[in-house]
ZANUFI-137792 format. One record per residue (C-alpha): z, x, y negated; residue number from 0. Coordinates in Angstrom, 1 decimal, always signed. Each point is the difference from the previous one (the first is absolute). Layout:
// ZANUFI-137792
(site (Z, X, Y), NUM);
...
***
This chain:
// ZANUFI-137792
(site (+0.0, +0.0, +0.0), 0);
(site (-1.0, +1.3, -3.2), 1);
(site (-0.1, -0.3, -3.8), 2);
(site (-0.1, +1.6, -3.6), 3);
(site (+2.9, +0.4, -2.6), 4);
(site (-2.2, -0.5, -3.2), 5);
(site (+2.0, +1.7, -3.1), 6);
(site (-2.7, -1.0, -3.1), 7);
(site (+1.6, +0.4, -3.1), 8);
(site (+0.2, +3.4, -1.8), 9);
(site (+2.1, +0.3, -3.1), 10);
(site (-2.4, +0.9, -2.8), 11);
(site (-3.2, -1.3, +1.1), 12);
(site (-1.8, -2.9, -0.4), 13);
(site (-0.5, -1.7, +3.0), 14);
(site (-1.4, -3.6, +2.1), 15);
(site (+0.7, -1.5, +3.3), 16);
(site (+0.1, -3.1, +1.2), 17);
(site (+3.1, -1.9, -0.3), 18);
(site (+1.8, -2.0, +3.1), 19);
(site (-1.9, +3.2, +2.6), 20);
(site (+1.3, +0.3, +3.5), 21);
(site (+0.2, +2.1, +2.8), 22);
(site (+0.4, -1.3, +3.1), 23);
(site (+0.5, +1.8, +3.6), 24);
(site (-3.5, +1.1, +2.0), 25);
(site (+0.0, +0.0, +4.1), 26);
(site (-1.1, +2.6, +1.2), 27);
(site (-0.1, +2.5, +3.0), 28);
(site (+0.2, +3.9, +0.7), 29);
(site (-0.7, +2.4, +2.8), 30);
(site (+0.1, +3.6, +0.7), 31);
(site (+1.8, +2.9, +1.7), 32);
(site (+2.7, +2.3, -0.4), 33);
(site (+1.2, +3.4, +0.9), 34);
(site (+3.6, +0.9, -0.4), 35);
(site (+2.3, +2.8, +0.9), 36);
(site (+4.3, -0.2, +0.9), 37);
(site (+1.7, +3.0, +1.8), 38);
(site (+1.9, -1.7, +3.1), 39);
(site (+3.1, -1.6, -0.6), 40);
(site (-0.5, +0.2, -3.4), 41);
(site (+0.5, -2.8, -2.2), 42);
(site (-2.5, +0.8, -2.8), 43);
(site (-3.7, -0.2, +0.5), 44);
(site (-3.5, +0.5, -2.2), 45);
(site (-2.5, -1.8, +0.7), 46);
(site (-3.6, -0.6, -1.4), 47);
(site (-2.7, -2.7, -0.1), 48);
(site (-3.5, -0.5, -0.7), 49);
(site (-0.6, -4.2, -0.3), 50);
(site (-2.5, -2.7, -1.2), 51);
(site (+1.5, -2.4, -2.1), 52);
(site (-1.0, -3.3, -1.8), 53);
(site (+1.5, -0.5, -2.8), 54);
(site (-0.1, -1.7, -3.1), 55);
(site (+0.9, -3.3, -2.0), 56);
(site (-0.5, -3.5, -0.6), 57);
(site (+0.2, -1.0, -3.7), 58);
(site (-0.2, -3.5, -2.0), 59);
(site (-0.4, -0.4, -3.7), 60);
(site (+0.0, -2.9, -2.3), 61);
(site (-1.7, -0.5, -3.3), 62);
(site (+1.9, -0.2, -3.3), 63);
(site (+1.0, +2.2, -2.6), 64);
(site (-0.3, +3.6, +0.1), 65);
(site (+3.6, +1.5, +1.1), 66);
(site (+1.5, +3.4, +0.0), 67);
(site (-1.8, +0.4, -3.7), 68);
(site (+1.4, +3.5, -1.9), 69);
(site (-0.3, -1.9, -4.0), 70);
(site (+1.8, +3.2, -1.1), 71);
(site (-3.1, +0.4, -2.8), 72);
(site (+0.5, -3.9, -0.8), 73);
(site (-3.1, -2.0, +1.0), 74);
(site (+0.7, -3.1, +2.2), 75);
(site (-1.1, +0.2, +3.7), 76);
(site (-3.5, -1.5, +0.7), 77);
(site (-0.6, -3.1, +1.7), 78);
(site (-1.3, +0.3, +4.1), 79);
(site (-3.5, -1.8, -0.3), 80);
(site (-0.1, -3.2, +1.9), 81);
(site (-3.1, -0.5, +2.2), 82);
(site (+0.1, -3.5, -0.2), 83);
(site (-0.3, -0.2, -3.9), 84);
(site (+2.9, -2.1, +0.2), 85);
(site (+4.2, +0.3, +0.4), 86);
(site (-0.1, -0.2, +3.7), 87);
(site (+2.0, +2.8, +2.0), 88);
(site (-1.9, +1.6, +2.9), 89);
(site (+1.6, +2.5, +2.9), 90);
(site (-1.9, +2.0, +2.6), 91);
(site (+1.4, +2.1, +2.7), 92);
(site (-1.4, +2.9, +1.6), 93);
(site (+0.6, +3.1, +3.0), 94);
(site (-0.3, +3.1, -0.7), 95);
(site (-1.2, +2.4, +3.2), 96);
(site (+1.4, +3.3, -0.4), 97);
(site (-0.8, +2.0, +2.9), 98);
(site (+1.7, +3.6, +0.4), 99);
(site (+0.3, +3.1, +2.1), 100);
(site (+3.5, +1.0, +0.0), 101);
(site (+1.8, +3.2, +1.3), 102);
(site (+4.0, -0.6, -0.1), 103);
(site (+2.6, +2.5, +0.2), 104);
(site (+3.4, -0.8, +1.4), 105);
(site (+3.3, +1.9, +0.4), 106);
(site (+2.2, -2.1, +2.4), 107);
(site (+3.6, +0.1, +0.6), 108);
(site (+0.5, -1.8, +3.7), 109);
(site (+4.0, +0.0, +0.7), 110);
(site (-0.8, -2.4, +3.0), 111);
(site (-2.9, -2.7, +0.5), 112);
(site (+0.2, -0.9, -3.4), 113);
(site (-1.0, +2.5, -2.5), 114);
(site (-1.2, +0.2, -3.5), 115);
(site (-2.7, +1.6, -2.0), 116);
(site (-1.6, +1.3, -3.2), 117);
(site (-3.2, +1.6, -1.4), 118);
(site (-2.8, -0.1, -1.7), 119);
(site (-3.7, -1.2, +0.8), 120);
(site (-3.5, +1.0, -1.9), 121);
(site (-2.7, -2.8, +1.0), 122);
(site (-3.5, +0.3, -1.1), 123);
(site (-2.1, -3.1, -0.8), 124);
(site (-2.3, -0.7, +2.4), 125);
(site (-2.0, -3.0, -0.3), 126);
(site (+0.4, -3.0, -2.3), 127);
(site (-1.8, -3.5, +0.5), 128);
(site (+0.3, -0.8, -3.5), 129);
(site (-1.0, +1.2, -3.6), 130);
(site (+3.4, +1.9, +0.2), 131);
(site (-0.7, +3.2, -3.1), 132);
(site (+3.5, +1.3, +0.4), 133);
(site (+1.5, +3.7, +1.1), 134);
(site (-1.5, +1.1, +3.7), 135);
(site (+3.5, +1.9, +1.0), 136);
(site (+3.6, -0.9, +0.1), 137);
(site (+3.3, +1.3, +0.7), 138);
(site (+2.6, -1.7, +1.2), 139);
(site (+3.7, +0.4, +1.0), 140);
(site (+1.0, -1.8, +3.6), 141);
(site (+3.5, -1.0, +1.5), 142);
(site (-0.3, -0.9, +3.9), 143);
(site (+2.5, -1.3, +2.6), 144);
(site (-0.8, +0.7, +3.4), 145);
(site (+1.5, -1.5, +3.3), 146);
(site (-0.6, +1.8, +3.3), 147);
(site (-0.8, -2.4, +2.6), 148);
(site (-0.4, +2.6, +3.1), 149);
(site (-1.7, +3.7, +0.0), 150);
(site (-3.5, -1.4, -0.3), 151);
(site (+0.4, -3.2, -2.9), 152);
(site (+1.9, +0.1, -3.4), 153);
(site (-0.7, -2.7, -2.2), 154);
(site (+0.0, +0.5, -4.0), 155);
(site (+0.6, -2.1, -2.9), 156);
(site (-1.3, +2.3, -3.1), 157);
(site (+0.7, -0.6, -3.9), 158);
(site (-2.9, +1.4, -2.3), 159);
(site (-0.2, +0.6, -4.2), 160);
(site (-2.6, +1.7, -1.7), 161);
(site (+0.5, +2.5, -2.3), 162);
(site (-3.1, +0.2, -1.6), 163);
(site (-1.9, -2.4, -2.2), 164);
(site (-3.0, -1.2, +2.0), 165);
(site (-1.7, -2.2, -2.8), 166);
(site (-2.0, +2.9, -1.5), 167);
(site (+0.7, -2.2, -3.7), 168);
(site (+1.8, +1.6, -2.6), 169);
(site (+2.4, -2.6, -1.4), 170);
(site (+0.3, -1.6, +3.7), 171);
(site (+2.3, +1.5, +2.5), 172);
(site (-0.3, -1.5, +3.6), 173);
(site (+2.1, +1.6, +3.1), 174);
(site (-0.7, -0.7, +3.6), 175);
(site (+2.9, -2.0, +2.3), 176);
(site (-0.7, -0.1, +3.4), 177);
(site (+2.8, -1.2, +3.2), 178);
(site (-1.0, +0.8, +3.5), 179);
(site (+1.0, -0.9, +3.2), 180);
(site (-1.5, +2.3, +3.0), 181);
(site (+0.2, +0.7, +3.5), 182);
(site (+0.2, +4.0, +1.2), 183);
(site (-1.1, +1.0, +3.4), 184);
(site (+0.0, +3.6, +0.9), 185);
(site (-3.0, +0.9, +2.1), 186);
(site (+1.2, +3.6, +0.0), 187);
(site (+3.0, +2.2, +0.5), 188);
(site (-0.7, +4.1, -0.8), 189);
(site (+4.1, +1.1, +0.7), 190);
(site (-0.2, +3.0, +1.6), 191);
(site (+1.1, +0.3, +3.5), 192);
(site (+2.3, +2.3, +1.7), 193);
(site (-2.2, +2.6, +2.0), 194);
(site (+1.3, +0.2, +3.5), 195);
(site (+1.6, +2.9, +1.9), 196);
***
């Protein structure tokens, strides 16, 4: 599930949006593989991925009155044209398809099936299926909490902010939110052996 934090105004500067502006969650999915290392009986562990992930955000605006309107240099804000020449409101909603290449880094502490982790993640945007003009790369900061079924299945529920402003617009700030649920099956298991006698 994923979304934007949208911070538009900036102190100073003249600027428009459209009042009454949503963002709603976007369902989504992700897939990939990971590699991670922990010395035995060692509660602390490293551990890497490479995944696909959909992300992005559903929005719904409403017309009316420009909003969030800097009138610092004292004009009046402008009035949002209404398509219909007449007072009528209107409101659309659309999806926005954000489609990335991720490679998360985590550093887990695992004091006994529960454990907890931290790290960041650099994605790179992949393909869109919109007019989407904004920033192709973005960082991230993640927060995980991972149950270990048995040896082979673990099961993850993952927190994700963006620290980077993926809009590409000046006076608009938008950060990526993204919550995922996953399933872990390690396929396989490189701890060295004991040689024998």
């Amino acid at each position: 599930m994923s979304t934007i934090v949208n911070h538009s105004e900036v102190p100073g500067i003249i600027y428009y949006s459209y009042p009454n502006t949503s963002y709603s969650l976007k369902l989504g999915m992700h897939f990939g593989g990971y590699a991670r290392y922990q010395k035995e009986n060692s509660k602390f562990r490293i551990q890497a991925e490479y995944l696909y992930n959909m992300k992005g955000y559903v929005s719904s605006s409403k017309s009316g009155n420009y909003s969030n309107y800097n009138n610092s240099i004292g004009l009046e804000p402008p009035k949002l044209p209404d398509p219909s020449g007449s007072n009528s409101t209107f409101s659309s909603t659309s999806t926005e398809h954000l489609h990335y290449f991720s490679i998360p880094l985590y550093f887990y502490y695992m004091p006994n099936k529960f454990g907890f982790g931290l790290g960041p993640e650099f994605s790179l945007l992949g393909n869109y299926l919109s007019d989407y003009q904004g920033e192709f790369i973005d960082f991230a900061l993640n927060g995980a909490v991972i149950y270990k079924v048995n040896q082979k299945v673990e099961l993850n529920l993952i927190g994700n902010y963006g620290l980077h402003n993926t809009s590409g617009g000046m006076y608009v700030d938008n950060r990526n939110i993204n919550f995922q649920f996953s399933i872990a099956y390690q396929m396989i298991n490189l701890k060295k052996k004991a040689l024998p006698d």
